[in-house]
PQR file of N, CA, C, O and H, with PARSE charges and radii, in Angstrom:
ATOM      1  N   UNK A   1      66.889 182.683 114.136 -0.4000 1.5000
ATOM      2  CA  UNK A   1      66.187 183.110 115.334 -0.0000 2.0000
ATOM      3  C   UNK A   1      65.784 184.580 115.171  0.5500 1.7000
ATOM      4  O   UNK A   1      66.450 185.452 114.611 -0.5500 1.4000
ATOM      5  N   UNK A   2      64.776 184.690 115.659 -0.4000 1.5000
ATOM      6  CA  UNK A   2      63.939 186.058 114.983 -0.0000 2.0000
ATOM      7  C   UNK A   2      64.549 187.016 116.392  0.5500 1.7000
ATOM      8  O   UNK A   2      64.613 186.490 117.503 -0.5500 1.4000
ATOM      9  H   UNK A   2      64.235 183.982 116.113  0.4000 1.0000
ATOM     10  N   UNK A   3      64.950 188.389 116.167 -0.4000 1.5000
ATOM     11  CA  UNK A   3      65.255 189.162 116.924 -0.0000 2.0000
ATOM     12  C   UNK A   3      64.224 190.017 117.643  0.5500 1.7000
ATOM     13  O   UNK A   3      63.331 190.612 117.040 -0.5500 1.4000
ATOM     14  H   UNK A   3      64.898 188.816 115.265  0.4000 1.0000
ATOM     15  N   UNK A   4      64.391 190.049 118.976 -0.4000 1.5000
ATOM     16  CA  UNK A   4      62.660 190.985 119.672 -0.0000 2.0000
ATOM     17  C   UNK A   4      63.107 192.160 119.349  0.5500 1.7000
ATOM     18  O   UNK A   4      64.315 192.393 119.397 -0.5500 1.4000
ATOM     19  H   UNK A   4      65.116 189.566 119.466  0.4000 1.0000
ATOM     20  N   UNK A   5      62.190 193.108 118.959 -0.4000 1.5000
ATOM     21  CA  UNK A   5      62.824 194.459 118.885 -0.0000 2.0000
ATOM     22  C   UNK A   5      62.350 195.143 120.716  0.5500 1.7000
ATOM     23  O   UNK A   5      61.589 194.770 121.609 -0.5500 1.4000
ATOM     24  H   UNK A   5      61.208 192.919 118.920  0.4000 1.0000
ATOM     25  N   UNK A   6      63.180 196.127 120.544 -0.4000 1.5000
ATOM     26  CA  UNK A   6      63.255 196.468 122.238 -0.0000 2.0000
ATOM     27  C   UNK A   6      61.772 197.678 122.351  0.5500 1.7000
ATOM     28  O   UNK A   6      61.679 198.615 121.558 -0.5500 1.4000
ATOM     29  H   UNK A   6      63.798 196.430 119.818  0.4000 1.0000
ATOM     30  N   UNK A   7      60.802 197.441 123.380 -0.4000 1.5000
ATOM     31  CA  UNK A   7      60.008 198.645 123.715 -0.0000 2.0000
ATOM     32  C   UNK A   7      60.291 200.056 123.562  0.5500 1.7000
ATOM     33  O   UNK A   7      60.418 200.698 124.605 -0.5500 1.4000
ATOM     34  H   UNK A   7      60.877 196.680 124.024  0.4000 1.0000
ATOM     35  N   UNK A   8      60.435 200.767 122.254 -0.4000 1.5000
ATOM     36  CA  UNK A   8      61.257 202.338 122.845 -0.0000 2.0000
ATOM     37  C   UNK A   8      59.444 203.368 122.157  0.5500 1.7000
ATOM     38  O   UNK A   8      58.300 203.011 121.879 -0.5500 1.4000
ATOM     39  H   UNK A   8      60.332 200.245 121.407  0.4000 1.0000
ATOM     40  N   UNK A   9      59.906 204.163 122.167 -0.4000 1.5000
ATOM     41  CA  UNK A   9      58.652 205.212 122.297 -0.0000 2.0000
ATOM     42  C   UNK A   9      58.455 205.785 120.442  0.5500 1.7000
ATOM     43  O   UNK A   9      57.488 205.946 119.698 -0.5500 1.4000
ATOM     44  H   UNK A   9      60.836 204.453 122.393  0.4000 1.0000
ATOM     45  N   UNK A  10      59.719 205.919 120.327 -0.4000 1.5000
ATOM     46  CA  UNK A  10      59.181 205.877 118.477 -0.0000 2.0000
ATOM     47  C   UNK A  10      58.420 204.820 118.003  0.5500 1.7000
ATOM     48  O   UNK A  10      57.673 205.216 117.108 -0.5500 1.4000
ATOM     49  H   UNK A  10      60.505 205.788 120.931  0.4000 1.0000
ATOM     50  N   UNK A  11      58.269 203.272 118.309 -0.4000 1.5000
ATOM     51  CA  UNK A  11      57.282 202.494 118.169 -0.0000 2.0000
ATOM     52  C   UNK A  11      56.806 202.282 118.821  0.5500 1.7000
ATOM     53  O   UNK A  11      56.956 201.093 119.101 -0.5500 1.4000
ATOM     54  H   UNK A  11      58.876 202.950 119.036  0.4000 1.0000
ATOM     55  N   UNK A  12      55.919 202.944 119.628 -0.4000 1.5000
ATOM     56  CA  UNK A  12      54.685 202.212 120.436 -0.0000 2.0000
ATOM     57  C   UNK A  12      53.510 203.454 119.773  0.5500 1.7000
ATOM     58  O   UNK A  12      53.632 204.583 119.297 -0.5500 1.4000
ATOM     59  H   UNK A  12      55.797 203.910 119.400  0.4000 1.0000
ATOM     60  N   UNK A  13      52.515 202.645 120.017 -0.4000 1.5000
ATOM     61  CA  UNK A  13      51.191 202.799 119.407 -0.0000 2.0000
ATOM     62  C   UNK A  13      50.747 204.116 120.177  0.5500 1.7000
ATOM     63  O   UNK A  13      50.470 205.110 119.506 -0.5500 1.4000
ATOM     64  H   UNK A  13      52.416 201.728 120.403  0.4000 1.0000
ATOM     65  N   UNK A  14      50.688 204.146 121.226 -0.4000 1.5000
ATOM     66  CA  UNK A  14      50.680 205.625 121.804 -0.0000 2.0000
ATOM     67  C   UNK A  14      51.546 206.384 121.675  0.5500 1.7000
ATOM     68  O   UNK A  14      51.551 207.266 122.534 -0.5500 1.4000
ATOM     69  H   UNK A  14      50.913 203.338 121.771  0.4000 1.0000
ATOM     70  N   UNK A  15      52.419 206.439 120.849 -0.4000 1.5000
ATOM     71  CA  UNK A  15      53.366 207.579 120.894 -0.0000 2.0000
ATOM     72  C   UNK A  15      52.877 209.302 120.744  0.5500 1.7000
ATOM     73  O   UNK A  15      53.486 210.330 121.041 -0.5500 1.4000
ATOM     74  H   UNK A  15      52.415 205.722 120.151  0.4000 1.0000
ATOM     75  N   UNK A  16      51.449 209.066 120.123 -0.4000 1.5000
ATOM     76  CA  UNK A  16      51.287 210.307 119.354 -0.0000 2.0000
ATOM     77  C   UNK A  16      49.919 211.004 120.635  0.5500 1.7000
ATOM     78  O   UNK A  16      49.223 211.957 120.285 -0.5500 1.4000
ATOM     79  H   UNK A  16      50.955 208.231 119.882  0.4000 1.0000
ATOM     80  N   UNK A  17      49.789 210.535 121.653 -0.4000 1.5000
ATOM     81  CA  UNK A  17      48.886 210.814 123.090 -0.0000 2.0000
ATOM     82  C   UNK A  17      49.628 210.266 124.342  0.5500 1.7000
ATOM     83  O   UNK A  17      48.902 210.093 125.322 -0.5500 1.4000
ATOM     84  H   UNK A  17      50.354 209.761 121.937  0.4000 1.0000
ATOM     85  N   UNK A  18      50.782 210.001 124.467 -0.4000 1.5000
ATOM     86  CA  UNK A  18      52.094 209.630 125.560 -0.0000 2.0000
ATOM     87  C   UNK A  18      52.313 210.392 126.327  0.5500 1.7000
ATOM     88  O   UNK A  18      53.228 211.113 125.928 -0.5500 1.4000
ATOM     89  H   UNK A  18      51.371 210.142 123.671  0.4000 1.0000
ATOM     90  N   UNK A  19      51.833 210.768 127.637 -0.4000 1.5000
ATOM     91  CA  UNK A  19      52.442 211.626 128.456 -0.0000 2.0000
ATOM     92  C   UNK A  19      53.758 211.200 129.477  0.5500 1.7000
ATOM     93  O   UNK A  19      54.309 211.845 130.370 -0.5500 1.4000
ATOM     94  H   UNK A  19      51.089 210.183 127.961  0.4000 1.0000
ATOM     95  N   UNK A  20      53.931 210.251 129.106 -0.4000 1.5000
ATOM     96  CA  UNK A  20      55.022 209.784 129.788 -0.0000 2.0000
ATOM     97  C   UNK A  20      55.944 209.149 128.941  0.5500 1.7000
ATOM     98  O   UNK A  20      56.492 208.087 129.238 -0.5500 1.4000
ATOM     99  H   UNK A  20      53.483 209.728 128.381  0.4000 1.0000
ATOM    100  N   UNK A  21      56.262 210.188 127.178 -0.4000 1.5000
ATOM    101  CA  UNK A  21      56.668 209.897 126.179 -0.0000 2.0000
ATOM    102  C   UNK A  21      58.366 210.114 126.720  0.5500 1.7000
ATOM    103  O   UNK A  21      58.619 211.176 127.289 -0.5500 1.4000
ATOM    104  H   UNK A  21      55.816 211.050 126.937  0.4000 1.0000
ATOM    105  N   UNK A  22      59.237 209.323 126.570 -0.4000 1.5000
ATOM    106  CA  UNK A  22      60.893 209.895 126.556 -0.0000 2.0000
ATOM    107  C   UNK A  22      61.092 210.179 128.374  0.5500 1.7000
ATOM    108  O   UNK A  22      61.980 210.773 128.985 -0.5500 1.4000
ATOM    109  H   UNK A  22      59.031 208.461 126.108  0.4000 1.0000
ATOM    110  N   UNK A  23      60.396 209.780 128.644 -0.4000 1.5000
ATOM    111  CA  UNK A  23      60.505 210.616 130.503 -0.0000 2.0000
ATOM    112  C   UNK A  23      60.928 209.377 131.207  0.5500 1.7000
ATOM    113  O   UNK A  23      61.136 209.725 132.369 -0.5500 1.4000
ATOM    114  H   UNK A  23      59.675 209.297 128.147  0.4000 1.0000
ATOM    115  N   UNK A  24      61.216 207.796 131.052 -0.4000 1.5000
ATOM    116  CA  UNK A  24      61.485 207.111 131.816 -0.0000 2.0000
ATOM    117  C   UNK A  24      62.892 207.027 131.632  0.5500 1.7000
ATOM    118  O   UNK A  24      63.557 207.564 130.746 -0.5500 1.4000
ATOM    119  H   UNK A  24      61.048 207.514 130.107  0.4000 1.0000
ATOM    120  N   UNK A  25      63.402 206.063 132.859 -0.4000 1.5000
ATOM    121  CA  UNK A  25      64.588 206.155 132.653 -0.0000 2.0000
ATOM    122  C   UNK A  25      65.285 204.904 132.033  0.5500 1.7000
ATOM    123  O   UNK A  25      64.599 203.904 131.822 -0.5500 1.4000
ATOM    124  H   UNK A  25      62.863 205.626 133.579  0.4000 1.0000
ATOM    125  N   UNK A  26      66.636 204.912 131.728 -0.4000 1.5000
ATOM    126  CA  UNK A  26      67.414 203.895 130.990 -0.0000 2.0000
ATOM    127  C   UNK A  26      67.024 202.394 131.783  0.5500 1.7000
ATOM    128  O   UNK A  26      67.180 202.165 132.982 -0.5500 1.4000
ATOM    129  H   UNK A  26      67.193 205.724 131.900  0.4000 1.0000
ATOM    130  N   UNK A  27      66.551 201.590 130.890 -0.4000 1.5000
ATOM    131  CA  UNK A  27      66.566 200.221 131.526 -0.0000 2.0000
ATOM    132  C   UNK A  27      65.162 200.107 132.184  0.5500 1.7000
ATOM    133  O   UNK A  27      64.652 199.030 132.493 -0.5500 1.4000
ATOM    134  H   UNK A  27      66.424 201.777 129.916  0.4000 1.0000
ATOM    135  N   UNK A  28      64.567 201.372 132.374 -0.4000 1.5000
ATOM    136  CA  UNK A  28      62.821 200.845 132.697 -0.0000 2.0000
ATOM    137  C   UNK A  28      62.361 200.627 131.763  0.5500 1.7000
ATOM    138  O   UNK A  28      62.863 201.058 130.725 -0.5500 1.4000
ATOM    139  H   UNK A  28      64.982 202.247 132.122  0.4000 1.0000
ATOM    140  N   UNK A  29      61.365 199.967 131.756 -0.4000 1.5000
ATOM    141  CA  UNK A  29      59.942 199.275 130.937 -0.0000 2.0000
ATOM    142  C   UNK A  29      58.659 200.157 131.063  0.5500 1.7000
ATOM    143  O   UNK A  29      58.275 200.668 132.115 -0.5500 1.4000
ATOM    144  H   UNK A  29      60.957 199.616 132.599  0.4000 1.0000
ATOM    145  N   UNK A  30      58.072 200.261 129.896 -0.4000 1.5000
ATOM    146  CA  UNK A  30      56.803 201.178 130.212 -0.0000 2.0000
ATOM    147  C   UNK A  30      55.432 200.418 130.196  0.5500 1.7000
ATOM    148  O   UNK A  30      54.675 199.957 129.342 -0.5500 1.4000
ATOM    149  H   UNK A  30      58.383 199.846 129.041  0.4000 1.0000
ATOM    150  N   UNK A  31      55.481 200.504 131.418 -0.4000 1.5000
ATOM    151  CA  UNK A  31      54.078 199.530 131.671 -0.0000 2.0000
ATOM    152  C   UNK A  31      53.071 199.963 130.105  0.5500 1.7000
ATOM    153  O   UNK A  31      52.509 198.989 129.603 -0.5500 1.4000
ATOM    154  H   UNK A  31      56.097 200.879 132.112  0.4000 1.0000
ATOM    155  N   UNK A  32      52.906 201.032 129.546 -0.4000 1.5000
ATOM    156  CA  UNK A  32      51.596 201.008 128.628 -0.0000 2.0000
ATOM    157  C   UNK A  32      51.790 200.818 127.359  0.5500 1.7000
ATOM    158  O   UNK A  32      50.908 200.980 126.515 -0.5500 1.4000
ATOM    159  H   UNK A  32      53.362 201.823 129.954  0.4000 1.0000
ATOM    160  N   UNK A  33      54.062 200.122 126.885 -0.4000 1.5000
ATOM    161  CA  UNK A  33      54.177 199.992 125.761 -0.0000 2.0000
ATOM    162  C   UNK A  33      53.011 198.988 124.909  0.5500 1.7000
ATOM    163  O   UNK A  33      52.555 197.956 125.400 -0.5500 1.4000
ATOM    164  H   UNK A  33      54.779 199.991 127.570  0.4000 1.0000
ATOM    165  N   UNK A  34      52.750 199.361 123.946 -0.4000 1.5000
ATOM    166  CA  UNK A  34      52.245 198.306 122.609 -0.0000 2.0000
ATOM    167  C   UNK A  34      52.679 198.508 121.664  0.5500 1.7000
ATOM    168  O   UNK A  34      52.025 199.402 121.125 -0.5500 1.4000
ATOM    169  H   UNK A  34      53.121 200.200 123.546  0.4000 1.0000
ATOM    170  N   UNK A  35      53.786 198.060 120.830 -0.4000 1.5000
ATOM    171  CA  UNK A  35      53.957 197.975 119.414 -0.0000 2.0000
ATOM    172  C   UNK A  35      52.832 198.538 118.430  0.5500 1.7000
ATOM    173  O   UNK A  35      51.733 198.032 118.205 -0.5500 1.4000
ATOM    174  H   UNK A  35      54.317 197.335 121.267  0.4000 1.0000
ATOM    175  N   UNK A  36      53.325 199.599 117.946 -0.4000 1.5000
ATOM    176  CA  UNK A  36      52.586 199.825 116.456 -0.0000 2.0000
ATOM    177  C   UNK A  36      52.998 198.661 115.413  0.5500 1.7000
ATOM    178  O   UNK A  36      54.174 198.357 115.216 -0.5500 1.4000
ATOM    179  H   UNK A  36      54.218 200.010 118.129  0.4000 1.0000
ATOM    180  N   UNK A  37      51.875 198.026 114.749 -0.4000 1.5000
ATOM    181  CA  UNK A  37      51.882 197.346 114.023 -0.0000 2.0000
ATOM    182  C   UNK A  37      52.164 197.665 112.718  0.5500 1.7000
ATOM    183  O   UNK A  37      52.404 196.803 111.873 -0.5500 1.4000
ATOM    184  H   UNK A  37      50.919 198.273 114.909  0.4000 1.0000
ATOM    185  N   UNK A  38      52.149 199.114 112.443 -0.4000 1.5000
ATOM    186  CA  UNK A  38      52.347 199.736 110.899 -0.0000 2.0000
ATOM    187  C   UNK A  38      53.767 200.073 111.180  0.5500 1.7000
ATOM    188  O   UNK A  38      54.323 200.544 110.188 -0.5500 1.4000
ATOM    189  H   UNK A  38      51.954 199.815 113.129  0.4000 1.0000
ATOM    190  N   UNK A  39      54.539 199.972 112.259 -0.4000 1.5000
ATOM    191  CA  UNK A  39      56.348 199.913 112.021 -0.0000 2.0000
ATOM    192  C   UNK A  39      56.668 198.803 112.258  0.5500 1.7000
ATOM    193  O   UNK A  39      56.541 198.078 113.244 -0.5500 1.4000
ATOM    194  H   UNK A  39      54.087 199.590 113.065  0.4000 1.0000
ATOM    195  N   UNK A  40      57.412 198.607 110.596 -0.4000 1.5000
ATOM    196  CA  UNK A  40      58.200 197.082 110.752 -0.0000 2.0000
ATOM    197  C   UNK A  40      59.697 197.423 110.632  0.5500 1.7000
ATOM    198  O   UNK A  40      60.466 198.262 110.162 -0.5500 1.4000
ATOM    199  H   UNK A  40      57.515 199.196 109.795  0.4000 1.0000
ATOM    200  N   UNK A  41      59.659 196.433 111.239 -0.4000 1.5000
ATOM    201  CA  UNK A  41      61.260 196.341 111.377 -0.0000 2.0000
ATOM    202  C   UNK A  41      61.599 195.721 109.658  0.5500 1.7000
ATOM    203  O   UNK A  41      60.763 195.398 108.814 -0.5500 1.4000
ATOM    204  H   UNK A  41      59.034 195.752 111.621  0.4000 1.0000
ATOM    205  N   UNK A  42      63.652 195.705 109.506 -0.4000 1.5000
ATOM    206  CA  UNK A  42      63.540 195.935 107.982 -0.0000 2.0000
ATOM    207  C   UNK A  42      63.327 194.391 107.573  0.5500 1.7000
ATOM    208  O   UNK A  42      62.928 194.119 106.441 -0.5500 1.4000
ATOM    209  H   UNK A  42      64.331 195.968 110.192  0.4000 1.0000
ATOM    210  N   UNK A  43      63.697 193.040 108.849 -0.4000 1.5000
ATOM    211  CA  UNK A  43      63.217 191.669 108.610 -0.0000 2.0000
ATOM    212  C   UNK A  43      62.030 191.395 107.885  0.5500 1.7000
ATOM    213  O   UNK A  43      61.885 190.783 106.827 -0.5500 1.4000
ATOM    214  H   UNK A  43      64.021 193.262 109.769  0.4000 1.0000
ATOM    215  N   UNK A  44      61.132 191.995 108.690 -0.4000 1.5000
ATOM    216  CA  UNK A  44      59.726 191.733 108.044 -0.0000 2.0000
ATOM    217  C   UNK A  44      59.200 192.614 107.019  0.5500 1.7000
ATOM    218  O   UNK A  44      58.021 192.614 106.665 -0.5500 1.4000
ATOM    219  H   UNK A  44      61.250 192.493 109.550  0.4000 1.0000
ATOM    220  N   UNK A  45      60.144 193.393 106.535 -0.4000 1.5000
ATOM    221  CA  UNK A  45      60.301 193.889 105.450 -0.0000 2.0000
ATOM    222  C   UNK A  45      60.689 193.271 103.944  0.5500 1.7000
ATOM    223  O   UNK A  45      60.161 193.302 102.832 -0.5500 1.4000
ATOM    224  H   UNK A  45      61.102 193.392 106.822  0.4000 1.0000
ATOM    225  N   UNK A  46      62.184 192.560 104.653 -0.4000 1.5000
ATOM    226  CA  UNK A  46      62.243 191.617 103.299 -0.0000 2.0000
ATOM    227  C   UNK A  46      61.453 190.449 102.764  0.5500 1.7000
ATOM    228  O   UNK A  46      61.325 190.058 101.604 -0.5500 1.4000
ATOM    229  H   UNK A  46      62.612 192.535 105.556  0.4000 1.0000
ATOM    230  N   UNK A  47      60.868 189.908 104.094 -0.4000 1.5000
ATOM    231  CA  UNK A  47      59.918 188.701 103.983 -0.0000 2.0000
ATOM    232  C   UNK A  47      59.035 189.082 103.220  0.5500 1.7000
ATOM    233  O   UNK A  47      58.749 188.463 102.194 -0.5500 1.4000
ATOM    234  H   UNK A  47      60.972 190.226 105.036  0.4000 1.0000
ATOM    235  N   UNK A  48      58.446 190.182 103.599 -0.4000 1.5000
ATOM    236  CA  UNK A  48      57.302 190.581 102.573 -0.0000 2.0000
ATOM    237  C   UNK A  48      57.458 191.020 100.796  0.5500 1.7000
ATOM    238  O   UNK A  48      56.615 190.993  99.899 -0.5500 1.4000
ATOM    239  H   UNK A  48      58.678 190.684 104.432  0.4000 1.0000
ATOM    240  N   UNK A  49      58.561 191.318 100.792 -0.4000 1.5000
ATOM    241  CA  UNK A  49      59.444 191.488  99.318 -0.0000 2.0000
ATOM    242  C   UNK A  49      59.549 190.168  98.703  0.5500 1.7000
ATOM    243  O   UNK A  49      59.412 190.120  97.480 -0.5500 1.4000
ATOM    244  H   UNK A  49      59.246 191.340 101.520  0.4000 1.0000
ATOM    245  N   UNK A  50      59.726 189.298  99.224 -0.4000 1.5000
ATOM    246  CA  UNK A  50      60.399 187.856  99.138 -0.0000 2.0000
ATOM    247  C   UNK A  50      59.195 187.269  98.597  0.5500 1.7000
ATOM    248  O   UNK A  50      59.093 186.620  97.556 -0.5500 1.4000
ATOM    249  H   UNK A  50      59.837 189.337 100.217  0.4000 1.0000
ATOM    250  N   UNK A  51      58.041 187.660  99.662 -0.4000 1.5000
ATOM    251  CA  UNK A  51      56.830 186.889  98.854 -0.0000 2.0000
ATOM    252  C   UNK A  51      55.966 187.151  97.729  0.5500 1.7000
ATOM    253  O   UNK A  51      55.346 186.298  97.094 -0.5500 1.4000
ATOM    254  H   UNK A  51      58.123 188.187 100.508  0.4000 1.0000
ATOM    255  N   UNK A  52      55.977 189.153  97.410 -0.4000 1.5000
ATOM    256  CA  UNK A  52      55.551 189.376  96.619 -0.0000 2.0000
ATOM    257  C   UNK A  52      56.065 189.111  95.384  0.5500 1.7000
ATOM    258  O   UNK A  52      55.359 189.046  94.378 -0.5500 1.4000
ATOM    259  H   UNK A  52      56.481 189.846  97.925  0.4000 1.0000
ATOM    260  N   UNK A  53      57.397 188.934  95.392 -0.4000 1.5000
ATOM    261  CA  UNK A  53      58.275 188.303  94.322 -0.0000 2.0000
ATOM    262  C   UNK A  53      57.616 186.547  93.832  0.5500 1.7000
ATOM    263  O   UNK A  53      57.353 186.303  92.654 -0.5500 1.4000
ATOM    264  H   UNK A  53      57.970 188.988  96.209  0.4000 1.0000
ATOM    265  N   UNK A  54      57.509 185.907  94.509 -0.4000 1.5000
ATOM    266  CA  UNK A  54      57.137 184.467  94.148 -0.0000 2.0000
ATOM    267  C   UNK A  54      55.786 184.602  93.574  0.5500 1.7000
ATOM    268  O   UNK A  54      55.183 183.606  93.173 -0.5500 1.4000
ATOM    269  H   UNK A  54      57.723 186.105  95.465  0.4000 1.0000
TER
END
């Protein structure tokens, strides 16, 4: 079972124009998170090792 990674502000796609970067509080959600797609987690890291290998 694939693990969700959690919304935090080092990966979201706006991190680097965020004015409401680190300012919410524990357990809120940021309405304008989006995943950066160029940070992977280290799962989809090995998958991709795994295949360049075959």
């Amino acid at each position: 079972m694939k693990e969700q990674q959690k919304p935090m502000c080092i990966i979201c796609a706006w991190r680097a124009t965020c004015q409401k970067q680190f300012s919410l509080k524990a357990g809120q959600k940021c309405p304008d998170f989006v995943k950066d797609v160029t940070v992977k987690i280290e799962e989809e890291e090995e998958k991709e090792k795994e295949q360049e290998q075959k």
